[in-house]
C-alpha positions in Angstrom: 0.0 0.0 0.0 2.7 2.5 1.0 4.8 1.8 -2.5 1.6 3.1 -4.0 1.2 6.2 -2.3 2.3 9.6 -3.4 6.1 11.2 -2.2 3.9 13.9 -0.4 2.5 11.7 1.8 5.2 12.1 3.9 5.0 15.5 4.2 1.2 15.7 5.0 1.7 12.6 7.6 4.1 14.8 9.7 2.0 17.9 9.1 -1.0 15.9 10.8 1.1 14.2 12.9 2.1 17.5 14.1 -1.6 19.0 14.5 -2.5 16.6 16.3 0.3 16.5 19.0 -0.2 19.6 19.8 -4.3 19.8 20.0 -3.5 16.6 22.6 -0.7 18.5 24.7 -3.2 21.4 25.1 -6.1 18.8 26.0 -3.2 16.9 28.2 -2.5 20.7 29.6 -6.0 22.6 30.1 -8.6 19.2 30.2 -7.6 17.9 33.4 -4.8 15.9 31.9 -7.1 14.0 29.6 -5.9 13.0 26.2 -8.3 14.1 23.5 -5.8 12.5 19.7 -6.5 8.9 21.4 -9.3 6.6 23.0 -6.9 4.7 25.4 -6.5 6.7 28.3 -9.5 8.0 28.1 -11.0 4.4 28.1 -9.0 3.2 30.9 -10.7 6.5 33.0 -14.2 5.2 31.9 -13.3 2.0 33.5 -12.4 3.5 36.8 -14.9 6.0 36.9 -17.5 3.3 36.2 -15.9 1.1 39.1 -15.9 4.2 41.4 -19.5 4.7 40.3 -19.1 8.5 39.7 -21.2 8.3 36.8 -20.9 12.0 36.3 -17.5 11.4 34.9 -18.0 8.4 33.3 -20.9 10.2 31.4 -18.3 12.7 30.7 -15.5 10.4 29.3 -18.1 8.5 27.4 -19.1 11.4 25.8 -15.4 11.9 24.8 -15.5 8.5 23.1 -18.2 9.1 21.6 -17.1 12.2 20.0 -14.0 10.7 18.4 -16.2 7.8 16.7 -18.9 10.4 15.7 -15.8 12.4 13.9 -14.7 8.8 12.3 -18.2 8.4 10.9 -18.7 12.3 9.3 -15.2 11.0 7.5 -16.8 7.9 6.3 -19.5 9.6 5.2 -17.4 12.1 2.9 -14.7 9.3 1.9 -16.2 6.8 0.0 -12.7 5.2 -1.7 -9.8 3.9 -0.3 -8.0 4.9 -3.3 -5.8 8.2 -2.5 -6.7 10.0 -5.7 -7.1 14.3 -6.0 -10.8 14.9 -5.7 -11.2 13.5 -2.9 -12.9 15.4 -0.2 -10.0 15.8 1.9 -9.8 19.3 1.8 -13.2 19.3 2.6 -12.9 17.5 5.7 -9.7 18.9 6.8 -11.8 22.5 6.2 -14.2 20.9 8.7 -11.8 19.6 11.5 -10.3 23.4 11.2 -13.8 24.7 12.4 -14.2 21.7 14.8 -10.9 23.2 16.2 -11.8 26.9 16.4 -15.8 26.0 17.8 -13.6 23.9 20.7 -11.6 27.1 21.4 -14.4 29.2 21.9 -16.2 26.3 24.2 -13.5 26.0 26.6 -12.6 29.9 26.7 -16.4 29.9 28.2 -15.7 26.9 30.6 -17.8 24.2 28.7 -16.8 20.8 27.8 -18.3 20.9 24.9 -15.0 21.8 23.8 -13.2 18.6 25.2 -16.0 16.8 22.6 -15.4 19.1 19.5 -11.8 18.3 19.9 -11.7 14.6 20.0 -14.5 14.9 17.2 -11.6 16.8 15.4 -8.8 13.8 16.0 -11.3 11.4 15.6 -12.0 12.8 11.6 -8.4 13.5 10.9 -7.9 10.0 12.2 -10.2 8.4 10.0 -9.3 10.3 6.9 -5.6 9.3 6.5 -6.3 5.4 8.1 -8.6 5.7 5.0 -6.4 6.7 2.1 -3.2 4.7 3.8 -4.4 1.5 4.9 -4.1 1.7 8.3 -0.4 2.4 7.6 -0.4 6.0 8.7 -2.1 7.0 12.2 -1.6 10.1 12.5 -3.5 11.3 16.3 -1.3 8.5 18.7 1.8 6.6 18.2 1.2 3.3 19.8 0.7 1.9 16.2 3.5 3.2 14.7 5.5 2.3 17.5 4.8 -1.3 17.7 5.2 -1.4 13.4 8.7 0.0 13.7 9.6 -2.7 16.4 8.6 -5.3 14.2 10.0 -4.3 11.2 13.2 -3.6 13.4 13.2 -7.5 15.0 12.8 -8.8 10.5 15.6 -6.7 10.2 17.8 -8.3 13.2 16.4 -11.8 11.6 17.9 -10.7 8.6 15.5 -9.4 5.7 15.7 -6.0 3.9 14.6 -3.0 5.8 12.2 -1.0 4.4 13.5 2.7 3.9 10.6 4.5 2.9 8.4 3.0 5.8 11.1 3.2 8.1 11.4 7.3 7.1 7.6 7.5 7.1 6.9 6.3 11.1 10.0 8.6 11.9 8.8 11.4 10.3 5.5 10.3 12.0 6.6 9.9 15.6 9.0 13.2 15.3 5.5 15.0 14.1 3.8 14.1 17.1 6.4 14.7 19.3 7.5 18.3 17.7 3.7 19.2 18.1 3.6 18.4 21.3 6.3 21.0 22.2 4.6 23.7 20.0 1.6 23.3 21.8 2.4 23.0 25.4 4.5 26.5 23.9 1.7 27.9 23.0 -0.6 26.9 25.4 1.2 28.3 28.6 1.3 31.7 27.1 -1.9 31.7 25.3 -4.0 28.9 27.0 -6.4 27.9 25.1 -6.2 30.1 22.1 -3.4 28.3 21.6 -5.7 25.7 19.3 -6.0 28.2 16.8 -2.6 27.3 15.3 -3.8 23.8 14.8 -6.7 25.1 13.4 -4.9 27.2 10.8 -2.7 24.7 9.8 -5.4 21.9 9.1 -7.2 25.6 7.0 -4.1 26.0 5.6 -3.5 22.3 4.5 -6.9 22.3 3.0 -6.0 25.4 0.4 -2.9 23.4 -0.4 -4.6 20.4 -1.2 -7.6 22.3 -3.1 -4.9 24.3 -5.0 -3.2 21.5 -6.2 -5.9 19.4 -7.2 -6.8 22.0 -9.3 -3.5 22.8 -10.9 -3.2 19.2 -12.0 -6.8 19.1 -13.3 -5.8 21.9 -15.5 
């Protein structure tokens, strides 16, 4: 699947990779440490809050979830191939997880966690949209994935078989994404709390205009 995929994928994995570390260090930051990008933590929470029976938080994490699969299905609503071909509506939905972003903002300036929701809605349709196009290759809101493909393709290389560069550059490129966001937004967010999504939001704006300009320049 990867061989088939365009050079700028890479570019637009550690893009998104980048967004999304940095909308989960501000929800890591300013929602009482709760990650927003992935399900796990916030699963394992559900599962104590439902053994502590403080079902208000439980309603509240569950809510979380279900905002991350409810941003997964408006994505497979608008991408009906798995073929990565310009057309698409990727800038479409990247244009919609860019006013996911800047709606969350505006929630959690007032204090509501409506926000928290609007955000994982947000990962959850980024999410969706590269597993999509890639495969299942490229996950580009947590890195446990990526991390446990490097490791094997690191042990078949220790057992001897070829290494696979452009894989091996792609999960690097990933995990340093993720990683890089991560610093950007805990940057941002200590001087500018939680206006500090508002870069995220740009950039998955500005990725959108990319893509829509492109597509249209090869069209032509």
């Amino acid at each position: 699947m990867l061989t088939r995929l365009p050079p700028w994928v890479e570019v637009g994995a550690f893009l998104l990779a980048f967004l999304a570390g940095s909308v989960n260090a501000v929800g890591l930051l300013g929602f009482s440490h709760q990650s927003v990008s992935h399900l796990t933590g916030s699963s394992s929470l559900l599962g104590l809050a439902l053994a502590d029976l403080d079902l208000r938080n439980a309603l509240h994490l569950l809510l979380t979830l279900l905002s991350f699969l409810a941003g997964a299905a408006l994505s497979g609503m608008l991408i009906t191939s798995t073929a990565l071909r310009l057309g698409r509506h990727y800038g479409f939905s990247l244009l919609i997880e860019a006013s996911l972003l800047i709606m969350a903002m505006l929630a959690l300036q007032r204090g509501s966690d409506l926000g928290i929701y609007l955000a994982s809605m947000a990962c959850g349709l980024q999410n969706a949209m590269v597993t999509t196009y890639s495969g299942s290759i490229i996950r580009t809101t947590h890195l446990s994935g990526i991390f446990t493909d490097l490791g094997i393709m690191l042990g078949r290389r220790l057992r001897g078989e070829a290494l696979d560069g452009r894989r091996l550059l792609l999960f690097l490129l990933l995990i340093s994404g993720f990683i890089c966001g991560g610093v950007v937004g805990t940057v941002l967010f200590r001087g500018l709390h939680f206006v500090a999504l508002l870069m995220p939001a740009l950039l998955a704006a500005t990725l959108a205009v990319v893509y829509w300009g492109y597509s249209r320049r090869r069209h032509q």
